[in-house]
C-alpha positions in Angstrom: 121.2 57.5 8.6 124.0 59.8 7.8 127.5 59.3 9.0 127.4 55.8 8.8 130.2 55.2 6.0 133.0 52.8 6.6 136.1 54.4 6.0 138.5 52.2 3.6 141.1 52.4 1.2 138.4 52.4 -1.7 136.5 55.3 0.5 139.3 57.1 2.4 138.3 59.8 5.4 139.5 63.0 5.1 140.6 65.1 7.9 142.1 68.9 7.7 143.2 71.0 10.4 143.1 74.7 10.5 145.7 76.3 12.5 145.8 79.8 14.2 149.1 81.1 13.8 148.8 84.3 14.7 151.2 86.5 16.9 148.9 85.4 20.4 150.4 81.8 19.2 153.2 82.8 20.8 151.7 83.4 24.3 151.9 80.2 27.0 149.0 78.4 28.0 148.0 79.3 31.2 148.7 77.3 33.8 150.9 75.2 31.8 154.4 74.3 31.5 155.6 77.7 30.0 155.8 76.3 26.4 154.1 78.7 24.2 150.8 77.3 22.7 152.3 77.2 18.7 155.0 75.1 20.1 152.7 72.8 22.1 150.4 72.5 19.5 153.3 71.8 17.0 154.1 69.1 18.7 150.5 67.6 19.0 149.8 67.8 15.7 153.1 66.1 14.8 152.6 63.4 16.8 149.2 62.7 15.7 150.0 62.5 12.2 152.6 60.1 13.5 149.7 57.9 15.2 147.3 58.4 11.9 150.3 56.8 10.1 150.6 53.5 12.7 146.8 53.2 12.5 146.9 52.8 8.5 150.5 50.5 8.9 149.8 46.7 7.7 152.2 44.3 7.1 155.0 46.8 5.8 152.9 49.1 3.9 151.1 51.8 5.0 147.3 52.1 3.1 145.8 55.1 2.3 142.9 55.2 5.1 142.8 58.8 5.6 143.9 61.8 3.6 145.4 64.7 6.1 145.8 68.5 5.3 146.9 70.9 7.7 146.6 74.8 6.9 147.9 77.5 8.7 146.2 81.3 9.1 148.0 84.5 10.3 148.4 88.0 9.4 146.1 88.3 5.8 146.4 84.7 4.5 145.7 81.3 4.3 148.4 78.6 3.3 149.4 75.0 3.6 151.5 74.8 7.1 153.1 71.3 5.6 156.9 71.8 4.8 160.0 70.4 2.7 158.4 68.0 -0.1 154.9 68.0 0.8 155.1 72.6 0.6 151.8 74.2 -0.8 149.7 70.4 -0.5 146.3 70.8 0.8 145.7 67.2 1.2 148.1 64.4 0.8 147.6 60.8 1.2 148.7 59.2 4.7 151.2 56.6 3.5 152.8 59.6 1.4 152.4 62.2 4.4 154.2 59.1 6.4 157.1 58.8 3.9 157.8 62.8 3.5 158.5 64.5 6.8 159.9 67.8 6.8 162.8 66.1 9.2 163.3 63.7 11.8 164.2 65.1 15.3 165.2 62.9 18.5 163.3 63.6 21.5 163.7 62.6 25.1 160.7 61.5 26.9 160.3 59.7 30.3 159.1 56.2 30.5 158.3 53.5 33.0 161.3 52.0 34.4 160.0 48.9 35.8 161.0 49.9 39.2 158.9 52.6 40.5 160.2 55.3 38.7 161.0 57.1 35.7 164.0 56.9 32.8 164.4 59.3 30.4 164.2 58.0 26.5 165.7 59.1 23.2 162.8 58.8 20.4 162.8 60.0 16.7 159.9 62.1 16.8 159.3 63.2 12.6 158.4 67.1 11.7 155.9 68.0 9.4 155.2 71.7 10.1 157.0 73.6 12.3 155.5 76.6 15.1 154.3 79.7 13.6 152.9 82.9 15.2 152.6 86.5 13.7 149.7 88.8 12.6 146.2 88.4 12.7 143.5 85.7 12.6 142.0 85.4 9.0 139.8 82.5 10.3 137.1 83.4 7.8 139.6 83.1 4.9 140.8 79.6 6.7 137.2 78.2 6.3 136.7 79.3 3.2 139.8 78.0 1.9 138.3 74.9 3.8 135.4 74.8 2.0 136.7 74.6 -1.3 138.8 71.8 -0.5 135.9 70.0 1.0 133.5 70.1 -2.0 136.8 68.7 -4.3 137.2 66.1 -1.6 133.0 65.5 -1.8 133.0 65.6 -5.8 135.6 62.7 -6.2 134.6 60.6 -2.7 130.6 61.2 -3.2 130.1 58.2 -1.0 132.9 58.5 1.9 132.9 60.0 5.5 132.2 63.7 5.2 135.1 65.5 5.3 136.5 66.4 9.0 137.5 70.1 9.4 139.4 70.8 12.5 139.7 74.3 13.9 142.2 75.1 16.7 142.5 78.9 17.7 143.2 81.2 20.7 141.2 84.2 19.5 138.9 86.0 17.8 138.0 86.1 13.6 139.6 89.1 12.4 138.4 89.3 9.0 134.5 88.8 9.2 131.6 87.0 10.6 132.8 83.6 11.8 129.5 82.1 11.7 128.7 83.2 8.2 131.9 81.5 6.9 131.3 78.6 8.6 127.9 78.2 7.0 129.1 76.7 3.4 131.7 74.4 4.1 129.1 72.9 6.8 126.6 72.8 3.6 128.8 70.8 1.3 127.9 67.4 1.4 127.6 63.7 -0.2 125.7 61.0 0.2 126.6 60.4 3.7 126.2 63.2 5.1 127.6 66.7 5.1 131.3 68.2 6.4 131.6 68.3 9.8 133.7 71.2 11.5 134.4 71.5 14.9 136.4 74.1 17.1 139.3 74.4 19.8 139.6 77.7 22.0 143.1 77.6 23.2 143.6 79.2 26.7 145.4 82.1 27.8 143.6 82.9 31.2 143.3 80.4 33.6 139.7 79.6 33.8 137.7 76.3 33.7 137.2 74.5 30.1 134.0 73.8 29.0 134.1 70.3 27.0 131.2 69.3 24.3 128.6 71.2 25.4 124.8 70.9 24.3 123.8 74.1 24.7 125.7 78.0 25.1 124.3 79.1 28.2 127.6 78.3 30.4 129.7 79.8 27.5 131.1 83.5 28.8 131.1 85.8 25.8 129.9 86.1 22.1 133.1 84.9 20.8 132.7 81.8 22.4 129.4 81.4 21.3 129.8 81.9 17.5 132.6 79.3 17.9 130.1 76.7 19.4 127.4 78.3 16.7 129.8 77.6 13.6 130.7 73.4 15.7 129.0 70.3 14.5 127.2 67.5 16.6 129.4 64.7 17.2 128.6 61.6 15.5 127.3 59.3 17.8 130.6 57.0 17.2 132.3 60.0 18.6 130.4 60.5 21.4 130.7 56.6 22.4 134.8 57.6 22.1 134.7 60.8 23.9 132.6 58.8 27.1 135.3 55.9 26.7 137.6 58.7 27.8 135.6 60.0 30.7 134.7 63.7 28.8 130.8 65.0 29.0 129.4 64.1 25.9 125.9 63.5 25.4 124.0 62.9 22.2 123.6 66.6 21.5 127.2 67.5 22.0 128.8 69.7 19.8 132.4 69.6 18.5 133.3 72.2 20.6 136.1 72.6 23.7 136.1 76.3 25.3 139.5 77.0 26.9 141.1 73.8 26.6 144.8 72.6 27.6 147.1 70.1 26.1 145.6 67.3 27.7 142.0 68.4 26.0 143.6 69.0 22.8 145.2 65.4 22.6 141.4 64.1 23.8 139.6 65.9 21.2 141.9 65.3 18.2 141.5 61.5 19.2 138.0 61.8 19.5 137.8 64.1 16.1 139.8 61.4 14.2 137.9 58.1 14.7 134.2 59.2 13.1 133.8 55.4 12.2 134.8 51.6 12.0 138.0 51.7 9.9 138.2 48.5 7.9 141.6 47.4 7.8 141.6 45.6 4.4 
């Protein structure tokens, strides 16, 4: 049975994120708060690098449980979206991604305060990539870039997790056939299995999302459909995770959320990010 690998600090899991940063980026969610989706997803992606980093804390160190990349495409290029120390990494090491934020910000956020209300908080909230949008969508050259990185990651962790690639994006490959490129880095594999990539349509239209489906027939257009084409099947540790939070996943489910919001986003990145029993040791 594939995908069965404990992930430890002698067989670390490996997650990268592929981020569409091109100029639609800059266009709201619909239905949303006004925030453009860049900035929203910014700020998910921050703060789940933050959580990554509490999950691997012990004691007062922070062990090397995962390995996290995050690489950003727009106009004709691919490139590491990671900033100050960390610039040009493709992967780094959580407990050194933890200890080399671009900057720490303080935040406000609103809390529970005890009486039926709400207070407003101050919270350092650390920065490692900031929001991006121009140009086009070289997704093609993102997985391929992708790909690569996976088979180094494969080579020198032959029996770890497969490698997690995560694909968020609002539109459309302009630079070939997604499915095609999708194709090798889903081929790369060790003895566990091979990489698993899944996909996040960001919306711009309000519309229903359509969460882990089995199938394409409810998908709306060909776009959609090469992006469910090119997702994974969720591991069936994923798919325990996803029902734990009340999403439609069924053992055929693919790593794939059509027009999703923030809220799906968060969901699916927690879902994406626990493929197996971590053992804390």
């Amino acid at each position: 049975m594939a995908y069965q690998a404990e992930i430890s600090r002698k067989n670390p899991g490996c997650f990268l994120f592929l981020v569409d940063q091109s100029e639609s980026m800059e266009d709201p969610f619909a239905g949303g708060n006004g925030k453009k989706k860049a900035e929203e997803l910014a700020t998910i992606l921050n703060k789940l690098i933050h959580n990554l980093s509490i999950r691997c804390a012990k004691s007062d160190s922070i062990y090397d449980y995962f390995h996290v990349g995050v690489l950003g495409y727009s106009e004709d290029s691919c490139k590491s979206a990671l900033g100050g120390e960390l610039s040009g990494r493709s992967l780094v090491p959580i407990s050194e991604l933890a200890g080399k934020p671009l900057r720490i910000e303080e935040r406000t956020k609103q809390s529970d305060d005890g009486a039926g209300g709400v207070m407003e908080q101050t919270v350092k909230f650390p920065v490692w990539f900031d929001p991006y949008g121009k140009g086009g969508t070289p997704m093609c050259a993102a997985l391929k870039d992708a790909t690569k990185i996976v088979a180094t990651w494969c080579q020198e962790h032959p029996q770890g997790f497969p490698p997690i690639v995560i694909n968020i994006t609002d539109g459309e490959a302009t630079d070939g056939d997604l499915v095609a490129a999708a194709r090798p880095l889903t081929a790369v594999s060790g003895e566990d299995g091979s990489a698993l990539l899944f996909n996040i349509h960001l919306s711009s239209t309000a519309g229903p999302s359509i969460e882990l489906p089995g199938d394409a027939s409810k998908l709306p257009d060909q776009h959609a459909k090469a992006l469910f084409d090119a997702s994974s099947t969720l591991t069936p540790f994923m798919v325990a995770r996803a029902t734990e939070l009340g999403l439609p996943a069924a053992e055929n489910s693919r790593g794939f959320i059509f027009n999703a919001q923030p809220l799906h986003v968060i969901h699916f990145l927690d879902i994406g990010t626990r493929p197996a029993n971590v053992r804390l040791r």
